[in-house]
Structure formats: structure tokens, C-alpha cells
C-alpha positions as CSV (number, residue, x, y, z in Angstrom):
1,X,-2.0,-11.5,21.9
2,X,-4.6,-14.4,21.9
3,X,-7.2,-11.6,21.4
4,X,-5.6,-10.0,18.2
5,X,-4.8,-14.1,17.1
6,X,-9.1,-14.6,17.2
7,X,-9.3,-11.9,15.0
8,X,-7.0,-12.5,12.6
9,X,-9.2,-15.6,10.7
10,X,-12.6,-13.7,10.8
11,X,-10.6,-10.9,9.2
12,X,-8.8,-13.0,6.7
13,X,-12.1,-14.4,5.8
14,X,-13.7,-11.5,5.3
15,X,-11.2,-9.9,2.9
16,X,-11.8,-12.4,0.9
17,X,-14.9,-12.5,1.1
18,X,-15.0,-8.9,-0.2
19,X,-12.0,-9.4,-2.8
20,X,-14.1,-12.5,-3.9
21,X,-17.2,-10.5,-4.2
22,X,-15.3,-7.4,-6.3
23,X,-13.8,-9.8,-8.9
24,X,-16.1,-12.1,-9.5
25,X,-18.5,-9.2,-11.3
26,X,-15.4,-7.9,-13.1
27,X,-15.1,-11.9,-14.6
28,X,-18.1,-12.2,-15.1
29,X,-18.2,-8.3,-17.3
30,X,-14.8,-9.8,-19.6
31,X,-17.1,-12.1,-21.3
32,X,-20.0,-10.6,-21.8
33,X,-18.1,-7.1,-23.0
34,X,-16.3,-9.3,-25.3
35,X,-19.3,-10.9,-27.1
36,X,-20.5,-7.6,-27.3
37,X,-17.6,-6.3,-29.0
38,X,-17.6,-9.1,-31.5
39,X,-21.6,-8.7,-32.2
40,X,-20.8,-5.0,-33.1
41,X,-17.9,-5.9,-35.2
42,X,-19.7,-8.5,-36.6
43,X,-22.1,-6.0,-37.7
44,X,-19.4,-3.4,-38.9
45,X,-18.4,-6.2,-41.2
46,X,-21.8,-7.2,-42.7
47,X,-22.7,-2.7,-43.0
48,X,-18.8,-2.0,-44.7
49,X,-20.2,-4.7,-47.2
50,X,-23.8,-3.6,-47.8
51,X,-22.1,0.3,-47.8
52,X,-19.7,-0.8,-50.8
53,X,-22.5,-2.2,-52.9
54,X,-24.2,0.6,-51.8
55,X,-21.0,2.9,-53.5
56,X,-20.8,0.9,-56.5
57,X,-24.3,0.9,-57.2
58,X,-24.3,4.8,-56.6
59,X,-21.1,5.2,-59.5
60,X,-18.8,6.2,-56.3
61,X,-21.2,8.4,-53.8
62,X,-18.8,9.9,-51.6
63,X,-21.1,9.4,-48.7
64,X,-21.0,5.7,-48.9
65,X,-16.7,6.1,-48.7
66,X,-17.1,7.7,-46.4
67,X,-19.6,5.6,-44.1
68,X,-17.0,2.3,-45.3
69,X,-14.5,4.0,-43.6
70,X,-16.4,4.2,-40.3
71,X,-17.4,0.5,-40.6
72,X,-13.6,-0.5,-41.0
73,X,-12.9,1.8,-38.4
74,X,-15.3,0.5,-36.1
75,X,-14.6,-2.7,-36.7
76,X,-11.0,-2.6,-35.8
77,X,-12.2,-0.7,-32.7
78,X,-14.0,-3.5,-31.7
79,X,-11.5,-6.1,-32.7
80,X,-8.6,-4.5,-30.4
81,X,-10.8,-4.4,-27.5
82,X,-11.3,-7.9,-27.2
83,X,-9.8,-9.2,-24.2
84,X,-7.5,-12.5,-22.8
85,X,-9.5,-15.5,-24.5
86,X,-10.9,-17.6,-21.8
87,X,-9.5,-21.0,-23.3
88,X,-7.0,-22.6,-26.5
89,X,-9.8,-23.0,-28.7
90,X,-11.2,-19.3,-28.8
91,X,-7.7,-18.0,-28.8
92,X,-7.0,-19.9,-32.1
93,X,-10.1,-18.8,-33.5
94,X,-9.3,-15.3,-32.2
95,X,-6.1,-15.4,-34.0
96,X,-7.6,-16.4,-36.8
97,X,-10.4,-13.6,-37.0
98,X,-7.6,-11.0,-36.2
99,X,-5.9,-12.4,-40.1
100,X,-9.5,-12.9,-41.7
101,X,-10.2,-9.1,-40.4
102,X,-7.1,-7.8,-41.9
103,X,-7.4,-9.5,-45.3
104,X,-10.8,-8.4,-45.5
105,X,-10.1,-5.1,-44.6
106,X,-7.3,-5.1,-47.5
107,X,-9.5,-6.5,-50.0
108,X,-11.9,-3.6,-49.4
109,X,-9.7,-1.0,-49.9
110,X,-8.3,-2.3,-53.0
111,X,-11.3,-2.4,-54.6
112,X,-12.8,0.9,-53.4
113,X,-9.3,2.6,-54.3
114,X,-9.8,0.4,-57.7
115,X,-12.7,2.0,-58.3
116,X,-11.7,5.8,-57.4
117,X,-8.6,4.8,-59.9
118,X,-10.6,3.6,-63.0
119,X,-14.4,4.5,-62.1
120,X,-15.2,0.5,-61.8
121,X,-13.9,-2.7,-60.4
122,X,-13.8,-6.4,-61.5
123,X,-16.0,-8.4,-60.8
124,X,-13.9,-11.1,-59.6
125,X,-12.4,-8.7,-56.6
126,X,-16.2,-8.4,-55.4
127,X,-16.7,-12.1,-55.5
128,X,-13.5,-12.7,-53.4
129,X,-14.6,-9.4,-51.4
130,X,-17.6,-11.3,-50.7
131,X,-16.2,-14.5,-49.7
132,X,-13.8,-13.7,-47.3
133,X,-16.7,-11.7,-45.9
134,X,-18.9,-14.7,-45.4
135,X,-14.9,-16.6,-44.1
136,X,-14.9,-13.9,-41.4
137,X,-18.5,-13.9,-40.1
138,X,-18.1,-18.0,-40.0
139,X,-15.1,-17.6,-37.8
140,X,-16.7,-15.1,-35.3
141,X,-19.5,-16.9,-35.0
142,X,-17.4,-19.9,-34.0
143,X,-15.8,-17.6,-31.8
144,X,-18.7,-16.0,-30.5
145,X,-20.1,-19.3,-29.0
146,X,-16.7,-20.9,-28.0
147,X,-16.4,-17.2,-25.5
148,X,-19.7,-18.3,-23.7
149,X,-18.6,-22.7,-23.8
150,X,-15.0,-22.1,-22.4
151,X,-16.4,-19.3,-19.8
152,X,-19.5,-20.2,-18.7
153,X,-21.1,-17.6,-19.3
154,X,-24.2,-17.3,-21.1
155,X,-25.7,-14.3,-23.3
156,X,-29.2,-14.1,-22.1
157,X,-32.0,-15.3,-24.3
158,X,-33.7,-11.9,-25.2
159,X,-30.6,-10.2,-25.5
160,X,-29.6,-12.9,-28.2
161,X,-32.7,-12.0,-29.6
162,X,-32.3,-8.7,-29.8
163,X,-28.4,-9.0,-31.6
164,X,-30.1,-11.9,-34.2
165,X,-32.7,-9.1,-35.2
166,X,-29.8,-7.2,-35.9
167,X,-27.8,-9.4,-38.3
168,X,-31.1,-10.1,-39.8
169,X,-31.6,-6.5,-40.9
170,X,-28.4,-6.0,-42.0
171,X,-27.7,-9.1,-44.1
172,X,-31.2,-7.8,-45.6
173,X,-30.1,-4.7,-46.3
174,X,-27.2,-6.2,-47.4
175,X,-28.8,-8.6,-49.8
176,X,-31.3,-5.4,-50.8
177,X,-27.8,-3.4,-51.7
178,X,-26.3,-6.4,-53.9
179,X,-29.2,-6.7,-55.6
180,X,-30.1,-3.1,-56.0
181,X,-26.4,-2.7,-57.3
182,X,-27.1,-5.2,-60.0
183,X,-24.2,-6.9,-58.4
184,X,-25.7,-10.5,-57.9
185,X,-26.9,-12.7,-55.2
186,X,-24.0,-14.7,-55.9
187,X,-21.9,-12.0,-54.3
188,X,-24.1,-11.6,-51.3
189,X,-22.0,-11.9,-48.3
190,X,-24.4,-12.6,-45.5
191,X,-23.0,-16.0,-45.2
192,X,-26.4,-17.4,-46.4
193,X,-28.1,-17.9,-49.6
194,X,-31.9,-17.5,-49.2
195,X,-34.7,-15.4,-50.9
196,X,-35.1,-11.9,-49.5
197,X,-38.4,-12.6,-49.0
198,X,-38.0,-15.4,-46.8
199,X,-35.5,-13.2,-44.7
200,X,-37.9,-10.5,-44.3
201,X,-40.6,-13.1,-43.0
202,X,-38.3,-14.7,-40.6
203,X,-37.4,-10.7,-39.3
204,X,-41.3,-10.2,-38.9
205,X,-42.2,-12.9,-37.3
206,X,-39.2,-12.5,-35.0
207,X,-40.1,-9.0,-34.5
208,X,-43.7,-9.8,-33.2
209,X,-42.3,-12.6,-30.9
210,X,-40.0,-9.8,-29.3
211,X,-42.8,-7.3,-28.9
212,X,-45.0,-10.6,-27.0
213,X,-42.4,-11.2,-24.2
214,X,-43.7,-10.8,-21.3
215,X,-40.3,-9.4,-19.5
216,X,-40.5,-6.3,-21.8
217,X,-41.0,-2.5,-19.7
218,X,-42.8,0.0,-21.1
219,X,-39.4,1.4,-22.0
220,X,-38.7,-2.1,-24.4
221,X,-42.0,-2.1,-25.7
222,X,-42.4,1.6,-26.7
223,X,-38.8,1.2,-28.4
224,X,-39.9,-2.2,-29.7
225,X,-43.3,0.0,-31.4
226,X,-40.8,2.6,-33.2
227,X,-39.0,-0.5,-34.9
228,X,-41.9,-1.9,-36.1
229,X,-43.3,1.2,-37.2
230,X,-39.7,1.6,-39.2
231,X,-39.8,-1.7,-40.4
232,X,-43.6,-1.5,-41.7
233,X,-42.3,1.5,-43.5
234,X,-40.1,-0.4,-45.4
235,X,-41.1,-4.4,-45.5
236,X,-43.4,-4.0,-48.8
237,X,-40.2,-2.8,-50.5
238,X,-38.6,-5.4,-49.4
239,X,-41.0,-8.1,-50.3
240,X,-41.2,-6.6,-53.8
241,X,-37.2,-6.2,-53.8
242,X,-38.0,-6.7,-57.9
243,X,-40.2,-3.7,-58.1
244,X,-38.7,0.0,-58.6
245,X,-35.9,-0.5,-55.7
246,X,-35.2,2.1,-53.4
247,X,-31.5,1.2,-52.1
248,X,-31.4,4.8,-50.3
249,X,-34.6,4.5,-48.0
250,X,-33.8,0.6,-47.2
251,X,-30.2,2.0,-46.3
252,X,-30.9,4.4,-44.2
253,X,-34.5,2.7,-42.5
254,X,-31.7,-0.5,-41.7
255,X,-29.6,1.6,-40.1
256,X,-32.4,2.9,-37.6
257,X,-33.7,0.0,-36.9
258,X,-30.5,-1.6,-36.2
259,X,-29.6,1.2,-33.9
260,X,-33.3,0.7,-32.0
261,X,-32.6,-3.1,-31.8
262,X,-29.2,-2.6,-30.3
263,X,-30.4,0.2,-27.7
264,X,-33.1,-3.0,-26.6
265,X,-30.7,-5.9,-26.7
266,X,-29.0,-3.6,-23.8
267,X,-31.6,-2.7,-21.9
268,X,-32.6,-6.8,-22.5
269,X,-28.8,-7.2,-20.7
270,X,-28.9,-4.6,-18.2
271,X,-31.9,-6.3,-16.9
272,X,-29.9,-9.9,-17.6
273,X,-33.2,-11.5,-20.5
């Protein structure tokens, strides 16, 4: 009896040792699979608005419908997969992104279905369009650093890196789109008004500082070498954004090099930079 009584504690102990050390990875995921999920929506949102411009300034191409449609769809993939808040004030703000989502969403598909009704929309519905875009990306932003205050947990420096390259190249090519649609940099919904060309420095610069870390692998850099040879491709375009615009080749060239920066940012996270 006193035998099987000694080993009861070391036991006991040691089961939770082991339930301690099976959780505490699975806490430590929720957080960092939940900013995730909110980066990729956040970039759903910014690409469903550079895609509509993209439509109107096309006279209704089909294939920007449908690419709006994947956004949205995306999107609220992303948005339903967020998990349990870790605290009151990111599950206000949560609550409030789930109703900025859905009216954004709405106003979207008015106006695309007002435009497959009567061949053009309003101005006005754009400029609201745009607003509750720039509403939307404000509030997940809040949320997105409330997640790592009220958790703990910390998105690691290159990784953020990586995801702020992305917004960058999307609000560009979100900007380029307004522009190109004749729409107006007063509707631009990337949540700040500055020149293009001041964007596309910033994105250069931070592209170069990227490709200098010294914790990239030859796997980082070489992916880090196709972006840049992308973005080269396409950055005197952009500086010149006055000068015959090509919407098309800065719409698809955005969409590669966002899909490159992304496939870094997780190799940045795998390896925790």
C-alpha cells in the first residue's frame, strides 16, 4: 500500500506535467492562427476593393465579378474561423468587425448588382463603399493588436514584416486601380491618403531591408529575389502611375507578389522571426 501511495505524487506530477506541455502549444497556436486569419481577411478586404475598381474601370469584366466574389468569400472564411477572444476588449472589437464585415459586404454587392442592373453606379455608393472600407480595416487593426496585448503573445518581427509588405502592395494596387478607374483618390480605401509614389518607396526600401536580414535561408532569400524581380517589373509603372497606366499587369504582378510575401511571412513564423 505505502509503495503504490509513493507513487501516486510522482505520477500525478507527471501527468501534468505532460497535459501542461500538450496545451500550452495549442494556446499558444489560438492566437497566432487568429492574427493570421485576420491578416488574410484584412487583405481579402483591401483586394474585393481594388477588384471593384478594377470592374468598374473595365465597364463590368466578368473576371473581376468573379475574383470579388472570392475576396468576399474569403473573407468571411477567415472571419468565421476566428476563435474565443482572449479578453472584453478584443471581443467588443470582434463584434464590431463581425457588423463592419457585413455592412461592407452588403454595400459591395449593391453596387456591383447596381452596375450589372444599369451598366454604372453612383458615385456616392463608391464613396461610402470606400469609407466603410477604410471603418473596417481601422477596427481590425485595433483588433489585430488588442489579440497579441490581452494574450501575450507576440507576432514575430520578420513575420510582421513580411504581412506589412503585403498590405503595402495591396493598398498600392489598390490606389493604382482607383486611379486607373478614373475613380479618385478621394475614394481610395486603403485607410491612408498619401502619394503613390511615396507608397512605392516605402515598399522598396522595405523590400531591400527584408532581403538584408540576416536570419533569412536560402529558401527566404531566393523567394525574397522572385519578389523583387516582380516588383522591378512593375515599380516604374508605378512611379509614373500618370503615364499610359496598365491596371491589368499592376493587377495581376500585386497579386504574385502578395502571394510570394505571404509564402515568406510563414516560413518567417515557422522559424518564429
Amino acid at each position: 500500500m505505502s509503495s503504490r501511495r509513493s507513487l501516486a505524487f510522482p505520477l500525478s506530477t507527471l501527468l501534468l506535467f505532460l497535459l501542461a506541455s500538450l496545451t500550452s502549444p495549442l494556446l499558444n497556436a489560438a492566437p497566432a492562427d487568429d492574427l493570421l486569419r485576420l491578416h488574410q481577411l484584412r487583405l481579402a478586404t483591401q483586394k474585393s476593393l481594388g477588384d471593384f475598381y478594377m470592374y468598374n474601370g473595365m465597364e463590368g469584366d466578368q473576371r473581376y465579378a468573379r475574383m470579388i466574389g472570392e475576396s468576399l468569400q474569403e473573407g468571411q472564411a477567415h472571419l468565421d474561423g476566428l476563435g474565443e477572444m482572449p479578453g472584453d476588449a478584443s471581443r467588443a472589437l470582434h463584434t464590431q468587425l463581425q457588423n463592419g464585415w457585413q455592412s461592407y459586404r452588403s454595400g459591395l454587392q449593391a453596387v456591383m448588382e447596381a452596375m450589372r442592373r444599369q451598366g454604372y453606379t453612383d458615385l456616392q455608393p463608391i464613396a461610402d463603399l470606400a469609407a466603410n472600407n477604410q471603418r473596417l480595416m481601422a477596427i481590425s487593426q485595433e483588433l489585430y493588436q488588442k489579440i497579441q496585448q490581452e494574450s501575450g503573445f507576440s507576432v514575430p518581427p520578420l513575420t510582421q514584416k513580411s504581412r506589412e509588405q503585403s498590405l503595402l502592395m495591396q493598398n498600392i494596387a489598390l490606389d493604382y486601380a482607383s486611379r486607373s478607374a478614373s475613380v479618385g483618390t478621394s475614394f481610395f480605401g486603403g485607410g491612408e491618403e498619401r502619394a503613390i509614389d511615396e507608397l512605392v518607396g516605402e515598399f522598396a526600401s522595405q523590400l531591400d531591408n527584408l532581403s538584408a536580414a540576416q536570419q533569412n535561408t536560402p529558401q527566404i532569400s531566393a523567394a525574397l529575389g522572385s519578389i523583387e524581380t516582380k516588383w522591378r517589373y512593375i515599380e516604374k509603372s508605378l512611379r509614373n502611375y500618370n503615364e499610359n497606366t496598365v491596371p491589368f499587369l499592376i493587377s495581376k504582378y500585386s497579386d504574385s507578389i502578395i502571394e510570394g510575401l505571404e509564402g515568406v511571412a510563414a516560413q518567417y513564423a515557422a522559424g518564429q522571426q
